[in-house]
Each structure stands twice: as C-alpha cells, then as structure tokens.
C-alpha positions as CSV (number, residue, x, y, z in Angstrom):
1,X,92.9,116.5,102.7
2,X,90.2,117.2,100.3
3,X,90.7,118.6,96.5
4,X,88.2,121.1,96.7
5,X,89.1,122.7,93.4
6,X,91.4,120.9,90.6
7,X,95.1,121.2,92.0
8,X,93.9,122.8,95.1
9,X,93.6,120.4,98.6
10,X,92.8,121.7,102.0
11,X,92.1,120.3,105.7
12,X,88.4,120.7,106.4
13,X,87.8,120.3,110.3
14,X,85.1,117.2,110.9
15,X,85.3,115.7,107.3
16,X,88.8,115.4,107.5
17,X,89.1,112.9,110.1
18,X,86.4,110.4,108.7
19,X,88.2,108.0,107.2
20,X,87.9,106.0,103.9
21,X,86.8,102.2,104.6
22,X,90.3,100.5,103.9
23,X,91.2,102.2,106.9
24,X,88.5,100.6,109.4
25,X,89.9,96.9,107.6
26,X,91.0,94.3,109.7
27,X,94.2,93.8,108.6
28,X,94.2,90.0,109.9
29,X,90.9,89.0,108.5
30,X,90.0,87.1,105.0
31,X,87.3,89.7,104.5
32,X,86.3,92.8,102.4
33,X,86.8,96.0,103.6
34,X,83.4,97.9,104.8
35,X,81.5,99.7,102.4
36,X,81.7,103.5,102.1
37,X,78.4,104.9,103.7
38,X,79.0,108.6,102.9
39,X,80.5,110.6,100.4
40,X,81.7,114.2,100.1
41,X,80.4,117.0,97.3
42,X,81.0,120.3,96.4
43,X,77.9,122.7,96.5
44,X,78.3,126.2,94.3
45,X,81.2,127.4,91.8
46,X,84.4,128.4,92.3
47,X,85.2,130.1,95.3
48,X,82.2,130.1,96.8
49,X,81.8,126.8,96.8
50,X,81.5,124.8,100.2
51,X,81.8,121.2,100.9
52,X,78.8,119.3,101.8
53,X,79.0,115.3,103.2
54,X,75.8,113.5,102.0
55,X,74.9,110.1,103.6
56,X,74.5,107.5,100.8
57,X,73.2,104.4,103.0
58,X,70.8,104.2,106.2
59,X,73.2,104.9,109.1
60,X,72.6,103.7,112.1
61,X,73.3,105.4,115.6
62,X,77.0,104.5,116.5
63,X,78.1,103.6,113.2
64,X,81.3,104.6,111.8
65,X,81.2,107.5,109.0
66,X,83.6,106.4,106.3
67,X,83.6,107.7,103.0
68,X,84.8,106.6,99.7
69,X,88.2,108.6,98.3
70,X,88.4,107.4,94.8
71,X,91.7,106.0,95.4
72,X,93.0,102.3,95.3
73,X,93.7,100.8,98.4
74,X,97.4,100.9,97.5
75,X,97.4,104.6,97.0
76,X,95.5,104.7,100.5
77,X,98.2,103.3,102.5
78,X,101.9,103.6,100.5
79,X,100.9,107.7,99.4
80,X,98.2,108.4,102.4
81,X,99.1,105.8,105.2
82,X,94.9,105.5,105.3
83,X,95.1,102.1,104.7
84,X,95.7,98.7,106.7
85,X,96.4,96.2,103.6
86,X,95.5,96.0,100.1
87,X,93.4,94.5,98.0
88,X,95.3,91.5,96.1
89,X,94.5,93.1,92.5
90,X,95.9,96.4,94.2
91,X,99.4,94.7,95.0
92,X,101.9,96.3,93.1
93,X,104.8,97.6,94.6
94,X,108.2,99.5,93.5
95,X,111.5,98.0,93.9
96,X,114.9,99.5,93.5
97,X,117.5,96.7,92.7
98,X,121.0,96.8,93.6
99,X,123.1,95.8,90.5
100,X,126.6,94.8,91.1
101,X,128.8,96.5,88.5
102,X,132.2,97.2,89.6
103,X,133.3,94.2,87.4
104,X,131.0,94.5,84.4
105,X,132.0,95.3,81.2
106,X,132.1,99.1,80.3
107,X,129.2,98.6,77.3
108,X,126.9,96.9,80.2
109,X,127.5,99.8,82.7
110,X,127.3,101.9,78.9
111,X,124.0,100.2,78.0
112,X,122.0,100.3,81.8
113,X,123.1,103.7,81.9
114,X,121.7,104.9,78.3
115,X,118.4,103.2,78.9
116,X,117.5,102.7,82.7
117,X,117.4,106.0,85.5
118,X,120.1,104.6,87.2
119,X,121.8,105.8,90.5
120,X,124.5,104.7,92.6
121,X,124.4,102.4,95.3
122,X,125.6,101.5,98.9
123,X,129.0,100.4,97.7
124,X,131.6,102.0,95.0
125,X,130.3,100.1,91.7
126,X,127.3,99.3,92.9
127,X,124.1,101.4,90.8
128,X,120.6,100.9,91.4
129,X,117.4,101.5,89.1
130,X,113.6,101.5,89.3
131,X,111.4,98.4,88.9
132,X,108.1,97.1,89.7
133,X,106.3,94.2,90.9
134,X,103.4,92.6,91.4
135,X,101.3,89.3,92.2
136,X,100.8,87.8,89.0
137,X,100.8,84.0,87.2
138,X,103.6,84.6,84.8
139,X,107.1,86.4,85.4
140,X,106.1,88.6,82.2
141,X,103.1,90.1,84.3
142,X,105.2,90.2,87.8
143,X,108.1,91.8,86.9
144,X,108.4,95.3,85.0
145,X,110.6,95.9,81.4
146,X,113.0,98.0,83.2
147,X,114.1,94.5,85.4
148,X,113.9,92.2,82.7
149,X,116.6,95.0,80.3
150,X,118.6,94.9,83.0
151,X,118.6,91.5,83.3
152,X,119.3,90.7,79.9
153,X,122.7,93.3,79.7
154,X,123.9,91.9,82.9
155,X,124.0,87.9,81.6
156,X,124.8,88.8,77.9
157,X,128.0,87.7,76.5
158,X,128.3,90.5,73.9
159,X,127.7,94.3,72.9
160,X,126.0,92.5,69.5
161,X,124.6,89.6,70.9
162,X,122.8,92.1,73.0
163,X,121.4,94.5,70.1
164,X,120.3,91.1,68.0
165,X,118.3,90.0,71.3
166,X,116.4,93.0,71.5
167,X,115.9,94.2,68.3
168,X,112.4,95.9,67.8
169,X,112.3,96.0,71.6
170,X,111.5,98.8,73.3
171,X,109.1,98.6,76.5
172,X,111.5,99.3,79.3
173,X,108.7,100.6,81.4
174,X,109.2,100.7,85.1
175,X,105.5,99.0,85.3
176,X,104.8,95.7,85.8
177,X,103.3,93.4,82.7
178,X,103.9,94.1,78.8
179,X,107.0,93.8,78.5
180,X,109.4,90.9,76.6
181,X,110.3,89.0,79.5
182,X,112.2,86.1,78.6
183,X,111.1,85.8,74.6
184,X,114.2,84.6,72.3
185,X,116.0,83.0,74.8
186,X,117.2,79.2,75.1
187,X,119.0,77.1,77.1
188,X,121.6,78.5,78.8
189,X,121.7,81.9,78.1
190,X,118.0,81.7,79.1
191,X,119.2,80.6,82.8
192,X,121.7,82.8,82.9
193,X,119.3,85.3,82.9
194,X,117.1,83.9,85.0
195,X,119.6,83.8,87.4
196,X,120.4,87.4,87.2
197,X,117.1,88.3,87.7
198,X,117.0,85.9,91.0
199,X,120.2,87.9,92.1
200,X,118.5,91.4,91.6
201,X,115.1,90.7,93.1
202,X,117.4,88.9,96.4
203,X,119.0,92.5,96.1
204,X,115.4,94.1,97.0
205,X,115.0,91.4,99.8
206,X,117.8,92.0,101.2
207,X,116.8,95.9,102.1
208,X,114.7,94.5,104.7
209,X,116.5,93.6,108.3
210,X,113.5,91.9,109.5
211,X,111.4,88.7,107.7
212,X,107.7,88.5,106.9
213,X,106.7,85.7,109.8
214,X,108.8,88.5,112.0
215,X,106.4,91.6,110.7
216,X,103.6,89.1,110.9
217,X,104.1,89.1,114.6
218,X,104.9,93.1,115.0
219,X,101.3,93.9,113.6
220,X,99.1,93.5,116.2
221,X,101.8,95.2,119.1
222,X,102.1,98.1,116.9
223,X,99.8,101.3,116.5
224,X,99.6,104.1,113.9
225,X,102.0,105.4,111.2
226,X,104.5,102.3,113.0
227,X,101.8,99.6,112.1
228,X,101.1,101.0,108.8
229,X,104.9,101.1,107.8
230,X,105.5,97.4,109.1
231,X,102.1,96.3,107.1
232,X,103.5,98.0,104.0
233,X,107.1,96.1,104.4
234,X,104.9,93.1,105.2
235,X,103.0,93.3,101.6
236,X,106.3,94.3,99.8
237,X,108.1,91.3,101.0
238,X,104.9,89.2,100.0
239,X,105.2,90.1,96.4
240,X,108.7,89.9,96.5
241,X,108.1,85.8,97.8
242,X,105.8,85.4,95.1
243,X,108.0,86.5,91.8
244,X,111.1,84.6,93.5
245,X,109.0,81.3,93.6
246,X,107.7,82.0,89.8
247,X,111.2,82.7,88.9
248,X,112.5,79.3,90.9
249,X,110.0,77.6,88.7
250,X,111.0,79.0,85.4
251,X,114.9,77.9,86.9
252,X,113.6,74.6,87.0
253,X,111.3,74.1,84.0
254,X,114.4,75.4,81.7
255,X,116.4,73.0,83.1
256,X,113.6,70.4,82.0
257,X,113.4,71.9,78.6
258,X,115.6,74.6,78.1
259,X,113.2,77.0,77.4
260,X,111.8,75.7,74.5
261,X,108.3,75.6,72.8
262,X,106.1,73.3,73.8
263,X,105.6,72.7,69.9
264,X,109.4,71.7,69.9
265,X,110.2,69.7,73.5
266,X,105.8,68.5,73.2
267,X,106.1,68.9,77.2
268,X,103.6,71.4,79.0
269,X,104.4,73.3,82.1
C-alpha cells in the first residue's frame, strides 16, 4: 500500500508487490538485510499526481526489485507482516502482563487503576496493563515505566510508603528506557520488587503454548503470514529471555549487596 497523498494509501498494481529488503532477509543468517535498489516518487501535484518507481543502483538482469519503505524493520513485520526478523536495535516489543489482584489491597487495585490503562484478565481478579520491552544492558532501559509502577504498588507495604517512594515520579510511559526503575530501593523491599517484576514478565511468558527452541524448529516448515507469526513469537520470547536473565542478575547482586551504592558496599557489579 502506498501513501500517495498525506493520510491517503492505495494498492498500485506492479509496485505493490515489490517488496521492501527485510522481506527478501534470511531469517536464519547472521547477515544484513539486502540493500534497497529502487525507490518510489510521486510525479505532479495533487490529484494528478502519478507514482513513478526510479532505479537507484545498477540492476542487473534477474535481480530482485526491492525498494526502501521508510519503516523500521519492526514496523515491517509486527504492523505489515513484510518482514522476516528484525534488526537487534529494532527489538522492542509490547507486553501485556497479567497481575494477580484478587487478594491485593483495595489502594493497590485503587492506585494501578488511577495510573495504568488497565483491563481485566482471564480469571475473576486478575487485570492486565500495557508494557514494553526491549534488548537492552540495564533493567532501566529493558523494561518500560508502566512495569516498573506496577511493580512497585504490587510489593509495597503501605498506601504512604508508596507516595514517599515515588514522590516527584512521574514517567509511567508504556515505552521502554527513562523511567525510575529500581532507584530508592534497598534490601529487601528492593527484592521484593524484583521479584514481582519476575512474576509479571513469567505472566507474558506464559501466553505462549509453545518455547523458542520449539518455534526455532517451526521456521523453516512454515510459509507466509504462518512463518511470519511464528518468527514474531520467536523474537517476543527472545526479549522476554533477555530482561528475565537481567532481572535474575539484579536478584542476585541485591542479595550480594542489597542494592546499595557502590560508594557505600565499595563492590562493583
């Protein structure tokens, strides 16, 4: 589908089917994706205007047209299915964690509810909520504000122990990176945390009903939209590996230090 005027998309026969180079990637193979070696322009104004497809390297007879969309690879294959992975720096992917509330205090329920878009899940008392995720070296850049508010409520003692922790806080972006992580917290309230984070993001695993080493096999039986959906779970379970071992880490280093400043405990991670 091509935008030929802002807001306005249409299927033009020919140009429509040549696709952009993530999509001609080898899904199994260490390399980069192909470089675009065409690219698509409006000629004229307004109506009038036709859409013209301009070679923008030597192409030689045989050779695959594939043209560049200005999207991220990402955007190619979750919003377009054009894609057969993503780029590492592309990896970012939305979660929506299960949050077991049925025996919560009424001000955490209360607190989620003011802040966070939540819903209700699978089972009475259950609600769920938007996150993000992504491949990153620290939990603060992996895991969005939204999970790390929730997280926070969930393993707080107290209504004001709560407001005290976050005073001055207020990123609770659905977006991965920026926002407080695990700042101000110590010891045990710090793995307490940590814990419920590990018990949300195993929420998000547990959507899938089969593993990565299972989808691994799948790929290469599979063709079309069934191939891109498996690669998609395949990248989404990825990510979700990745933040579970940073979080088993942090687990473990606050058990070393209890979450203290290097300035204070004089051990580094």
């Amino acid at each position: 589908m091509v935008e030929v005027q802002p807001g306005r998309h249409t299927l033009i026969p020919v140009i429509d089917v040549i696709r952009p180079p993530e999509a001609a990637w080898n899904a199994s193979s260490d390399a980069l994706p192909p470089l675009p070696n065409c690219e698509l322009k409006m000629e004229g104004e307004g109506e009038d205007s036709i859409p013209v497809l301009y070679a923008t390297t030597n192409i030689q007879p045989g050779e695959q047209l594939l043209r560049a969309m200005d999207l991220s690879s990402k955007d190619l294959l979750l919003q377009h299915g054009l894609a057969t992975r993503v780029k590492d720096e592309d990896v970012r992917v939305q979660v929506d964690p299960c949050a077991e509330t049925q025996s919560a205090p009424f001000w955490q329920v209360q607190k989620l509810s003011e802040v966070l878009d939540v819903k209700p899940g699978r089972l009475q008392g259950d609600i769920t909520f938007r996150g993000e995720l992504q491949s990153a070296k620290s939990l603060e850049q992996a895991i969005s504000g939204s999970l790390f508010f929730a997280a926070r409520v969930l393993s707080c003692g107290s209504e004001k122990d709560l407001d005290e922790e976050l005073q001055g806080f207020t990123d609770v972006s659905t977006q991965a990176g920026g926002s407080i992580g695990l700042d101000g917290l110590f010891e045990e309230r710090r793995q307490r945390c940590i814990s419920t984070l590990n018990r949300l993001l195993l929420s998000c695993r547990g959507e899938f009903t089969t593993t990565a080493k299972e989808d691994e096999k799948l790929i290469g039986t599979l063709e079309g939209n069934r191939r891109t959906a498996t690669i998609y779970r395949l990248e989404k379970k990825r990510v979700l590996e990745d933040v579970l071992q940073l979080l088993e880490e942090e687990k473990e280093e606050a058990k070393e230090t209890g979450g203290l400043p290097f300035a204070v405990t004089g051990l580094r991670r």
